[in-house]
Structure formats: structure tokens, C-alpha cells
ROZA-864256 format. One record per residue: residue number from 1; residue in three letters; y, x, z of N, C-alpha, C in turn. Coordinates in steps of 0.1 Angstrom, whole numbers, plus 2048, in hexadecimal, padded with zeros to 3 digits. Layout:
ROZA-864256
   lofi   voke   n_v   n_u   n_w   ca_v   ca_u   ca_w   c_v   c_u   c_w
    NUM    ALA     Y     X     Z      Y      X      Z     Y     X     Z
...
end
This chain:
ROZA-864256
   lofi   voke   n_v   n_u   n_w   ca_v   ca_u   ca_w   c_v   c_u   c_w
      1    UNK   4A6   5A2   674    49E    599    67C   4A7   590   684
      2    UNK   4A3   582   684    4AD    57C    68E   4A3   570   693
      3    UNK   4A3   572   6A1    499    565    6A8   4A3   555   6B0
      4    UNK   49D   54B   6AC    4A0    53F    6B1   49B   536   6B7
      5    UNK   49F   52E   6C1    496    525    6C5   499   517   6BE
      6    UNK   491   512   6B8    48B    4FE    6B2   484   4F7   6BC
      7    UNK   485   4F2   6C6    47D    4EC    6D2   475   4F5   6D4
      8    UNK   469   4F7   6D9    462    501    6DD   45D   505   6D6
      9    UNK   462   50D   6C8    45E    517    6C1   46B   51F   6BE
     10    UNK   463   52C   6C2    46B    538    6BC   469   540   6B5
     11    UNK   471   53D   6AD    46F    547    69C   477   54E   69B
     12    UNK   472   556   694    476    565    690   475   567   681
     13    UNK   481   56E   67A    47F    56A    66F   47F   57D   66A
     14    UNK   47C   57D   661    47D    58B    661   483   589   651
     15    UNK   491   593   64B    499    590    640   493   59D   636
     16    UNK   48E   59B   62A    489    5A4    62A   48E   5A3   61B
     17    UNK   48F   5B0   614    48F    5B4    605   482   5B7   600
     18    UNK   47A   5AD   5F5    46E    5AB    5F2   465   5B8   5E9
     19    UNK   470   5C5   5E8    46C    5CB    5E5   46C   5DF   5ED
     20    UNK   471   5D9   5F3    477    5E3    604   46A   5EA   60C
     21    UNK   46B   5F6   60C    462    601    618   463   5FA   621
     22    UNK   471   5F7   628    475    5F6    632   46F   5E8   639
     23    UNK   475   5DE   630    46D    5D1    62D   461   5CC   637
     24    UNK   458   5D6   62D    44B    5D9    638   446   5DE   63F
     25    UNK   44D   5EA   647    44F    5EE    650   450   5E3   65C
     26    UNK   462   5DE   65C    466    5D5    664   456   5C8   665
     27    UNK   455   5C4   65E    44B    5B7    65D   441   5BF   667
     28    UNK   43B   5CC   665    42E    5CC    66D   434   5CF   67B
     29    UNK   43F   5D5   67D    446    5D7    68A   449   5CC   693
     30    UNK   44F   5C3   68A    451    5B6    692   445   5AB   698
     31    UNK   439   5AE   68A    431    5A2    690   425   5AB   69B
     32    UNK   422   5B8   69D    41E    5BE    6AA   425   5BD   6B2
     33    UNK   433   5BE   6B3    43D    5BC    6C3   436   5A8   6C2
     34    UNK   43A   5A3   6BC    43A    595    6C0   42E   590   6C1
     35    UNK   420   590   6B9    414    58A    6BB   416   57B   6B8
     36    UNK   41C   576   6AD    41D    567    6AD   414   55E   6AD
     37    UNK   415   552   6AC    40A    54E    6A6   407   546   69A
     38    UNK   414   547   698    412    546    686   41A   54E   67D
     39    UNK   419   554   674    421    55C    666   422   552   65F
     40    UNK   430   551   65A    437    548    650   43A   552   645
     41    UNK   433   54A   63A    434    558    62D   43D   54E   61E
     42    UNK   447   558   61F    450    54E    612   44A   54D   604
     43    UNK   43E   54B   606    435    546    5F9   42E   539   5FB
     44    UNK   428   534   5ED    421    526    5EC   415   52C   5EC
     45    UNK   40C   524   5E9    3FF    525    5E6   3F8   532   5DE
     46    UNK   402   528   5D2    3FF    535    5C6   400   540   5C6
     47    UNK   40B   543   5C8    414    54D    5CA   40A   55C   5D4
     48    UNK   405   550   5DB    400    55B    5E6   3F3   55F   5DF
     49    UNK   3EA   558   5D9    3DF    55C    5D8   3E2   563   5C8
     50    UNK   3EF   568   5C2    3F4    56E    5B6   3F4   57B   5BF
     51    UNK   3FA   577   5C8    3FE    586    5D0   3F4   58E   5D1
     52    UNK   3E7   58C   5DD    3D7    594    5DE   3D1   591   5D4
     53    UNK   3D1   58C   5CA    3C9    58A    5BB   3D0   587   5AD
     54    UNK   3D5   590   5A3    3DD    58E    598   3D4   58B   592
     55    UNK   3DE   57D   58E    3D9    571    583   3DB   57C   575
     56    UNK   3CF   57A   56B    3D1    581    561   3D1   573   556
     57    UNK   3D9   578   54D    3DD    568    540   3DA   571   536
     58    UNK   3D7   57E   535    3D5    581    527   3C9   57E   51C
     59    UNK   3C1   578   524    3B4    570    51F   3B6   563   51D
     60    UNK   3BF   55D   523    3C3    553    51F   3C9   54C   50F
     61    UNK   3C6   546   506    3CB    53F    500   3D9   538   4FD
     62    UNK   3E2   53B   4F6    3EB    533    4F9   3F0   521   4FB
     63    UNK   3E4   522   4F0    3E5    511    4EA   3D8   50C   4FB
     64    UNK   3D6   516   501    3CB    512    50D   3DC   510   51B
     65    UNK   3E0   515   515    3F0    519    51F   3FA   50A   51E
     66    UNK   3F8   508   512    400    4FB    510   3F8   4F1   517
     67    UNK   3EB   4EF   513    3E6    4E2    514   3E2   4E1   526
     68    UNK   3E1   4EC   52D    3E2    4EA    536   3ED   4E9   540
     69    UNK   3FA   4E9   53C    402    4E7    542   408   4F5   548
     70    UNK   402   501   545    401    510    54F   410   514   54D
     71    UNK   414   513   53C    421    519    535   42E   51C   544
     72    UNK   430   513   54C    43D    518    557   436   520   560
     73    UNK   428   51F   566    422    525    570   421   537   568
     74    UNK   41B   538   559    41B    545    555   425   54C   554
     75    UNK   437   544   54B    440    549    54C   446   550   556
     76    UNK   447   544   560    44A    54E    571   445   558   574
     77    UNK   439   55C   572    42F    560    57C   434   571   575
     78    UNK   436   570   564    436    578    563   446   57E   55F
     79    UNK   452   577   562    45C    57A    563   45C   57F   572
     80    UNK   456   57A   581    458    580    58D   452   58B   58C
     81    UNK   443   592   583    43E    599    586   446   5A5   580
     82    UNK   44A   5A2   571    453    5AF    56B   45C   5B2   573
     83    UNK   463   5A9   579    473    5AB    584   472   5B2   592
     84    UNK   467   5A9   596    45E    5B5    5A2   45B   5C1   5A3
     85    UNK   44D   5C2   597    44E    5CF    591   456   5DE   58B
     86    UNK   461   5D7   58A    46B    5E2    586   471   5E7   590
     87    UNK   475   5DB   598    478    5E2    5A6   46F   5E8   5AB
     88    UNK   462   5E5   5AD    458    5EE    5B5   456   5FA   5B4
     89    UNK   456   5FE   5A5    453    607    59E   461   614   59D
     90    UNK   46C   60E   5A4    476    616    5A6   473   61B   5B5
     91    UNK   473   611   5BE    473    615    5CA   466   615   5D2
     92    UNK   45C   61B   5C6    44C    61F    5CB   448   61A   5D8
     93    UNK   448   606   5D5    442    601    5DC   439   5F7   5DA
     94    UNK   42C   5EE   5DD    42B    5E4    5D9   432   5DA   5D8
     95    UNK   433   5D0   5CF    437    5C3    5CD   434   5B8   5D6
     96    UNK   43A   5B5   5E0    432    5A9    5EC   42A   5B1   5F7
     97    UNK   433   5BD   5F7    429    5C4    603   42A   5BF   60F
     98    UNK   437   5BA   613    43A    5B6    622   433   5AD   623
     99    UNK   42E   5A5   618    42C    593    61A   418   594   61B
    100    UNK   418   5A2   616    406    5A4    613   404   5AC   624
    101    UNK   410   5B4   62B    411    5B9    636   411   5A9   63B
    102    UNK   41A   5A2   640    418    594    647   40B   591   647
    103    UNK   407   58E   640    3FC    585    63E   3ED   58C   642
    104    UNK   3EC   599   63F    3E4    5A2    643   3E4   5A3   650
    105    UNK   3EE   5A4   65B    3EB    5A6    66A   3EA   597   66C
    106    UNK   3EC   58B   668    3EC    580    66C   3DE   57F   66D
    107    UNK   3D5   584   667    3C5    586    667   3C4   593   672
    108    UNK   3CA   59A   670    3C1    59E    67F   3C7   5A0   68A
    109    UNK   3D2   597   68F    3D3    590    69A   3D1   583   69A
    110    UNK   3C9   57C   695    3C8    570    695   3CC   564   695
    111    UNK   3DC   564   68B    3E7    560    68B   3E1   555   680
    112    UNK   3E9   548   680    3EC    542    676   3F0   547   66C
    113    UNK   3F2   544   65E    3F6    548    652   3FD   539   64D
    114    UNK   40C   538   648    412    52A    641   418   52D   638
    115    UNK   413   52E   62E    41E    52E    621   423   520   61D
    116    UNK   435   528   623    43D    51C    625   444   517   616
    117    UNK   442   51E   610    449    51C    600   446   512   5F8
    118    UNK   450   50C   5EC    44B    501    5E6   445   509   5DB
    119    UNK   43A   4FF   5D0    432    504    5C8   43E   508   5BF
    120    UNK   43C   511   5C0    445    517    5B3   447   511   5A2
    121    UNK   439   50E   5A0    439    502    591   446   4F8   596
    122    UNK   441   4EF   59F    44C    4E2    5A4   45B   4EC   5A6
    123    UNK   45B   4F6   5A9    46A    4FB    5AC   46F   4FD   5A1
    124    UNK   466   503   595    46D    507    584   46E   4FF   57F
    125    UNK   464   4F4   57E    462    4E9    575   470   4DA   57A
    126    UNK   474   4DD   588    483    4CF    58D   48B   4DC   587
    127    UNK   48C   4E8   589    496    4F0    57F   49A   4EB   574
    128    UNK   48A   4F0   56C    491    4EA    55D   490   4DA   559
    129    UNK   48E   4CF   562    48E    4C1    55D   4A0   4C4   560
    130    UNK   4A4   4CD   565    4B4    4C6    56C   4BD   4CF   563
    131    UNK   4B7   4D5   55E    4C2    4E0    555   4C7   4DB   548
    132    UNK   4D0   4D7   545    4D8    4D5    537   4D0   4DE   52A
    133    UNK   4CD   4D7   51F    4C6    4E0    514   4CE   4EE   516
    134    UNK   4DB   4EE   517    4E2    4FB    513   4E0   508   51B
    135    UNK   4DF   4FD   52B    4DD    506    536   4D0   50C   530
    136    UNK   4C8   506   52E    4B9    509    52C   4B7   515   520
    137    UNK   4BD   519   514    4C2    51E    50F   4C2   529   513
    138    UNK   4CE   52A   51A    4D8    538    523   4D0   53C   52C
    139    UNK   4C9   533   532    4C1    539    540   4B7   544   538
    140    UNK   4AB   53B   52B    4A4    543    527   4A8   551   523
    141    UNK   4B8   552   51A    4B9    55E    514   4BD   567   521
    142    UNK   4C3   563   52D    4C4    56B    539   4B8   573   53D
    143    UNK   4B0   569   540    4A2    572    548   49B   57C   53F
    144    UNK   49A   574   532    495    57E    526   499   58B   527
    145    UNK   4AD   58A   528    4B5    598    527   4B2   5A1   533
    146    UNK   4AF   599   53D    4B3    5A1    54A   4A0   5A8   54C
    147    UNK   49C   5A6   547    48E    5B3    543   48E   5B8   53C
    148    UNK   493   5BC   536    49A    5CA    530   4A2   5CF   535
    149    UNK   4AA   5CD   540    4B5    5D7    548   4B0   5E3   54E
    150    UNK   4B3   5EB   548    4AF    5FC    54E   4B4   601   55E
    151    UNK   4BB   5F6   562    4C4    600    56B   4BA   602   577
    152    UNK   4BC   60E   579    4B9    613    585   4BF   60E   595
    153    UNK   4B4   609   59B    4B8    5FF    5A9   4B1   607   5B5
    154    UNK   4BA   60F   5BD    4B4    61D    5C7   4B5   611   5D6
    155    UNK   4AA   615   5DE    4A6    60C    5ED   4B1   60C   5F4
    156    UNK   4C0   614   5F4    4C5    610    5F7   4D0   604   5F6
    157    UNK   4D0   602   5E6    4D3    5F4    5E3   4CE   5E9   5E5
    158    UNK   4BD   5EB   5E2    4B6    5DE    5E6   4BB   5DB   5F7
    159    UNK   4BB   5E5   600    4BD    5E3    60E   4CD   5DC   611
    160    UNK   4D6   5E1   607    4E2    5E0    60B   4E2   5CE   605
    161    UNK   4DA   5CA   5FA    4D8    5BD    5F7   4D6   5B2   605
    162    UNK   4CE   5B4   60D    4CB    5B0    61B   4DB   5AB   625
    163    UNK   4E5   5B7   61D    4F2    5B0    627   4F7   5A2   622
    164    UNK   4FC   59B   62C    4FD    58D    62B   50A   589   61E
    165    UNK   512   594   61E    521    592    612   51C   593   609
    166    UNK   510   59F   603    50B    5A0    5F3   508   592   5F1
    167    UNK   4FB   590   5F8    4F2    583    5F9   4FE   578   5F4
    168    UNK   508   575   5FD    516    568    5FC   519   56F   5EF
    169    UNK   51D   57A   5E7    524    57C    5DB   514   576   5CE
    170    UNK   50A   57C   5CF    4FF    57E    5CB   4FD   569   5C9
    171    UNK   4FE   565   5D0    4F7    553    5CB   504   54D   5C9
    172    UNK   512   555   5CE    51E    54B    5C9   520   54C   5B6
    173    UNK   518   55B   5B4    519    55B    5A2   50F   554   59D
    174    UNK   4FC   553   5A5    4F6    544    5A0   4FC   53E   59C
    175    UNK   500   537   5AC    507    527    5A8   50F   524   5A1
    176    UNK   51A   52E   59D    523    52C    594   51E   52B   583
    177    UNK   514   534   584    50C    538    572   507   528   571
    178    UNK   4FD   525   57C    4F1    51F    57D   4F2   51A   588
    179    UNK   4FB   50A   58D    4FA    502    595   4EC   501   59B
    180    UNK   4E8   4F8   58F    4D8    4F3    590   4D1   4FC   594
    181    UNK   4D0   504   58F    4C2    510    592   4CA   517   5A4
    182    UNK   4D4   519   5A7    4D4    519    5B5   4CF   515   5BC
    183    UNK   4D5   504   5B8    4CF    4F9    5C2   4C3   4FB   5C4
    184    UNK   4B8   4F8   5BD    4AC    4F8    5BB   4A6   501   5C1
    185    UNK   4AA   50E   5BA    4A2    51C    5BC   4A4   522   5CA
    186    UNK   4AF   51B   5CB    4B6    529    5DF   4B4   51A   5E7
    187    UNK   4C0   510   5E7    4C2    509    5F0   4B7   4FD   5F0
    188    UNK   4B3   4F9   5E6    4A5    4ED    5ED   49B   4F4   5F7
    189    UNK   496   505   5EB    48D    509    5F7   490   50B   603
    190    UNK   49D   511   60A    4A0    510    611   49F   503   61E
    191    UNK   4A0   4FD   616    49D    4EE    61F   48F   4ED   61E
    192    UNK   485   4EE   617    477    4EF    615   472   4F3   61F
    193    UNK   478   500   61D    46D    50C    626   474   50C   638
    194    UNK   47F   506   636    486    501    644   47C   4F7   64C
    195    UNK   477   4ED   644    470    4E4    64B   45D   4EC   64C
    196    UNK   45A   4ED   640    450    4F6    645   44F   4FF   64D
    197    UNK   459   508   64F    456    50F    65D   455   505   66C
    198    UNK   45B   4F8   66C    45D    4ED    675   450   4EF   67A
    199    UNK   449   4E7   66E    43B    4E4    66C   435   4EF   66F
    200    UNK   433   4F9   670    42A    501    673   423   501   67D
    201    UNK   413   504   683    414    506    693   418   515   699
    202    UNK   41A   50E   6A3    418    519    6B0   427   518   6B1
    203    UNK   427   522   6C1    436    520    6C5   43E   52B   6C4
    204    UNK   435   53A   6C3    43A    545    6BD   436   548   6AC
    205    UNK   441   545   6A5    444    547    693   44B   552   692
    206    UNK   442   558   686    44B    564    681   44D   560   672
    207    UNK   458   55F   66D    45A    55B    65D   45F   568   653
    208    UNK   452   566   64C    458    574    63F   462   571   635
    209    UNK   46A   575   634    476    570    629   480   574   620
    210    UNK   47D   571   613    48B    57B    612   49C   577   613
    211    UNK   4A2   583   612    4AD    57F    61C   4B7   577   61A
    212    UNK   4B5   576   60D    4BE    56E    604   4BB   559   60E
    213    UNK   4B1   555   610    4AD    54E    616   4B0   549   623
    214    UNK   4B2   558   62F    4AF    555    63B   4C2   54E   63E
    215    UNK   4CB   54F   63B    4D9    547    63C   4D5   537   640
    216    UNK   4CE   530   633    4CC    523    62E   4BF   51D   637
    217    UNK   4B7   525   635    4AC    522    640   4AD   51F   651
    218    UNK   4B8   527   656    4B7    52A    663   4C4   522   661
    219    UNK   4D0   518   65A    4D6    50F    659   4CA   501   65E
    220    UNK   4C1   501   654    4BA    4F3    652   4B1   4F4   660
    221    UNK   4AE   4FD   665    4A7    4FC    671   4AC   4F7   67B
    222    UNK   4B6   4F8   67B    4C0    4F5    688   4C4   4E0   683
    223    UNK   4BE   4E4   673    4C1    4D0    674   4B6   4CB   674
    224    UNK   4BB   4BA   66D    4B0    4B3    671   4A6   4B5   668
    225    UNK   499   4AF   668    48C    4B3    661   493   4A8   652
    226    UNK   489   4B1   649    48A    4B0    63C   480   4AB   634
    227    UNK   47F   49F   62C    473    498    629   46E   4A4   61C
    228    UNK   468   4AC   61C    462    4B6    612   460   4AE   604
    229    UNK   45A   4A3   602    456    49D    5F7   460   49A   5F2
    230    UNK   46A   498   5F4    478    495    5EA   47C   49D   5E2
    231    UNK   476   4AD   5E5    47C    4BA    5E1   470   4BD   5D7
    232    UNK   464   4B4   5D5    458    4B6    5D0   456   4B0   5C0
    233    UNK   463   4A2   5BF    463    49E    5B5   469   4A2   5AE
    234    UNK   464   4A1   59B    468    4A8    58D   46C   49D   582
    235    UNK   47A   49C   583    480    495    57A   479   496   56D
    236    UNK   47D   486   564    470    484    55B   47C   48C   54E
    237    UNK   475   493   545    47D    49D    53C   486   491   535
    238    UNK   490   498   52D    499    48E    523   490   48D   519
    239    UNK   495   485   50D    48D    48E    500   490   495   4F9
    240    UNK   49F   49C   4FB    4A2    4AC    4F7   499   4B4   4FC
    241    UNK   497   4B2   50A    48F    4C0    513   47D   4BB   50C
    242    UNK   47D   4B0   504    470    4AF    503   470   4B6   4F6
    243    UNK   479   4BA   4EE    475    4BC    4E3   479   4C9   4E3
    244    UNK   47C   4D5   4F0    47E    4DE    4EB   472   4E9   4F7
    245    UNK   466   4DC   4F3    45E    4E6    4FE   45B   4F4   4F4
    246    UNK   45D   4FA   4EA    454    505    4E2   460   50F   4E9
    247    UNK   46A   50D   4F0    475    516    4F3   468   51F   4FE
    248    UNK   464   517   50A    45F    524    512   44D   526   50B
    249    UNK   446   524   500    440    529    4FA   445   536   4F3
    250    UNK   450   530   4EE    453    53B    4E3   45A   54A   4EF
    251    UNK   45C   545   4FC    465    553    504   453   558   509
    252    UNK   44B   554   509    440    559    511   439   563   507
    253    UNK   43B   55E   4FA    438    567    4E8   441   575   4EA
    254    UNK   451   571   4EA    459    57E    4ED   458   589   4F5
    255    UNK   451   57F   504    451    58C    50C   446   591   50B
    256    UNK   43E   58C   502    42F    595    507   433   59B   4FA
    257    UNK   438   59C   4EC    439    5A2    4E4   43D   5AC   4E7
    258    UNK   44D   5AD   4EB    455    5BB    4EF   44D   5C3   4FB
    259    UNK   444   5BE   4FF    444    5C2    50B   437   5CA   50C
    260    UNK   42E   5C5   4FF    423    5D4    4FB   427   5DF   4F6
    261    UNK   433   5DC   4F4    43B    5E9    4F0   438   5EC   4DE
    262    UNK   437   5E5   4D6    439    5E3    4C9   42B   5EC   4C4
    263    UNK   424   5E7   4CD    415    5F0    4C8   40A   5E8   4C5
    264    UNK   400   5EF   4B6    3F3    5E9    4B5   3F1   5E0   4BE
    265    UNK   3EA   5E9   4C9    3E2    5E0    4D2   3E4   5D6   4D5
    266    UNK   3F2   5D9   4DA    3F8    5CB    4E0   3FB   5C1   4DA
    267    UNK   400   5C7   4C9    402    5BB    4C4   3F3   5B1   4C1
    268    UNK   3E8   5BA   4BF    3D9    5B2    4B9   3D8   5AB   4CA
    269    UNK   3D9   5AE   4D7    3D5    5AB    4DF   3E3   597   4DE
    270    UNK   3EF   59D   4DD    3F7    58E    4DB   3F1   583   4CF
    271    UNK   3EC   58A   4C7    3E5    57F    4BB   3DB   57D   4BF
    272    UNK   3D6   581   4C7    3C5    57B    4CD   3CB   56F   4D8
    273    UNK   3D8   573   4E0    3DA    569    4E8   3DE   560   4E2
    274    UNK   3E7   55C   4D5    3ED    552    4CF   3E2   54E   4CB
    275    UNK   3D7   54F   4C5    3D2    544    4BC   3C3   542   4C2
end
């Protein structure tokens, strides 16, 4: 936890590991000592109402996925959810509990609620307009590989994640892999959600975050204000990247393939969704 003052607002930011006991502990501890009058929650829109209500796509169509544009909003949703999930499911917690904790006393103390985050679509989609075919490539066969990693992750690594050196070793191998996707993914939001907290009301702010964030954030606070809409626009694709839209079609087929576990059901239930 570390509090600051921005002209007459004092925020409080609380650093938190998104899949952490402790996590949510701290969050309900801090926002009863404090009584803010607003919770700053490091989600967008979407995001939040995915959180208290899981979007389900399995009824969905795929050729209904394409034409409406969904294909990056489904991919994410459900590459965060497996990644989340696996953690949760090690360290027998919910997924977004601090942030469902946040938001939950913000209703019954009568708090504001701001979800300061950018839409996540706009955050994937300046991703991939800026990624090199190749990058684009490498990135998919990465995320694909890294849900299937068995390894066992115990609450005291998630916690020891929280120290500020992992975090500095942890985005200096991003940015080295994956300039672009740093920039974009850590440091624009960063400035994003730096001015959104600006924007917030009230003069006591408590911000939920995770920790990987709160460095960059509590930088941009201390500067000057940030036009948000700059960080909103989506370079128009090449016509390489136009012609290799079937790449995240075809990773959204893979993962739900492997991922019924090579069974009947699952497989009639994937052929009902492809066609």
C-alpha cells in the first residue's frame, strides 16, 4: 500500500497479486480504515461486467465471431480466463476476488466505483496493428504454449511477485521478447489509468491494482495530464496483417480443441460451434 497526495486528492493505491488471499484481505482492510470516496478498479467496462457475469461463447457461432468483430475480444477473454484460472485453482482462490472485494464495499459504503482501464479490445487490437507478421507469429505460438505449462505456482511466489526487483526483472524480459506488446500492454496503461485515476471524483481515492502497474502509475501521477484519446487510436492493418486474419481464427479452433480434452463431447460440441 502506498498513499499520495495530487492537489487535493489522496490516493491510495493498494499493489496487489490478482490472484492472492492476501490480496483481498489487504483491499477490504484498507478500504474500512479509509472510507473513500471513490474505488479505482484496474478494469474497463467489459472486463468488469465479465468479472460478476461470465460471458459464455460456446453458443456462439464462429462465422457469427468473425462477422461481428468479437474474434480479439473472445481470444483474450479466454486466454486471461485459462491463465487466471490455473492460478486460482492452485492457490484456492477466486479469480478477481480483490477487484469483486473493491467494488462490493464500494456499494455498501457508498463509494464511487471507476474503472480506470482501457478497453481491452483497443489495448489487443494497437497490439496486434503494431506487431511485425513474425512477431505476430511467435506471440501466438507463446500464449498457445504457455497453457499448457503444468508448473506448479505456491502463494508464496505469487506474493514474492509483488517485490519491486522480480516485477523490474519480470517486464525487462517483455520488453526485450516483445518491445511492442510492453509498450502497449504495461506502459500506455500505465499512463491510461494514471490519468483516470486524475479524473476520478472525490478527494479520498483508493486504487485497486496490480503490482506490476503501481511503479508507472504513481510515476504518471506526479506528471502532467495525459490526453487518453491518443492511446485510444488503432493503426489501420498492413495488407500482410490483412491477409493473415484466419491466424487468430485458427488459435481460437486449437484452444478449444485441446482443451475438451480430445473427447466426444467436446469435440461434437466444437463442430456445432464452427459451422
Amino acid at each position: 500500500m502506498e498513499t499520495i497526495q495530487i492537489g487535493d486528492k489522496e490516493i491510495t493505491l493498494i499493489k496487489t497479486a490478482h490472484v492472492s488471499k492476501q490480496s483481498v484481505d489487504e483491499v477490504k482492510s484498507v478500504i474500512d480504515q479509509i472510507q473513500p470516496d471513490t474505488i479505482c478498479i484496474e478494469l474497463d467496462e467489459q472486463r468488469a461486467q465479465n468479472l460478476f457475469k461470465k460471458q459464455d461463447y460456446s453458443d456462439m457461432k464462429l462465422s457469427t465471431v468473425i462477422k461481428e468483430k468479437k474474434i480479439i475480444l473472445v481470444v483474450v477473454n479466454y486466454i486471461l480466463a485459462q491463465y487466471q484460472k490455473k492460478m486460482a485453482d492452485q492457490m484456492e482462490t477466486g479469480v478477481g476476488d480483490e477487484m469483486r472485494m473493491g467494488v462490493t464495499l464500494a456499494k455498501e459504503i457508498g463509494a464511487n466505483v471507476s474503472y480506470i482501464d482501457r478497453n481491452i479490445q483497443i489495448t489487443f487490437k494497437r497490439i496486434w496493428s503494431l506487431l511485425s507478421f513474425w512477431e505476430k507469429l511467435k506471440l501466438i505460438a507463446l500464449v498457445i504454449g504457455s497453457l499448457f505449462e503444468n508448473e506448479e505456482i505456491s502463494e508464496e511466489t505469487i506474493e514474492e511477485m509483488k517485490q519491486q526487483d522480480i516485477l523490474d526483472s519480470a517486464l525487462k524480459e517483455v520488453s526485450t521478447e516483445f518491445p511492442t506488446v510492453a509498450e502497449v500492454l504495461i506502459f500506455e496503461r500505465d499512463r491510461y489509468m494514471a490519468q483516470s485515476i486524475k479524473n476520478s471524483p472525490g478527494n479520498k481515492i483508493v486504487v485497486v491494482i496490480g503490482a506490476a502497474h503501481a511503479p508507472g502509475i504513481i510515476k504518471h501521477l506526479h506528471g502532467e495530464d495525459i490526453d487518453i484519446s491518443a492511446l485510444e487510436v488503432i493503426k489501420e492493418p498492413s495488407w500482410l496483417s490483412k491477409q493473415v486474419k484466419w491466424l487468430l481464427p485458427v488459435s481460437i479452433v486449437l484452444l478449444v480443441f485441446v482443451t475438451t480434452g480430445f473427447n466426444l463431447d467436446g469435440l461434437m460440441r466444437l463442430s456445432g460451434w464452427l459451422l
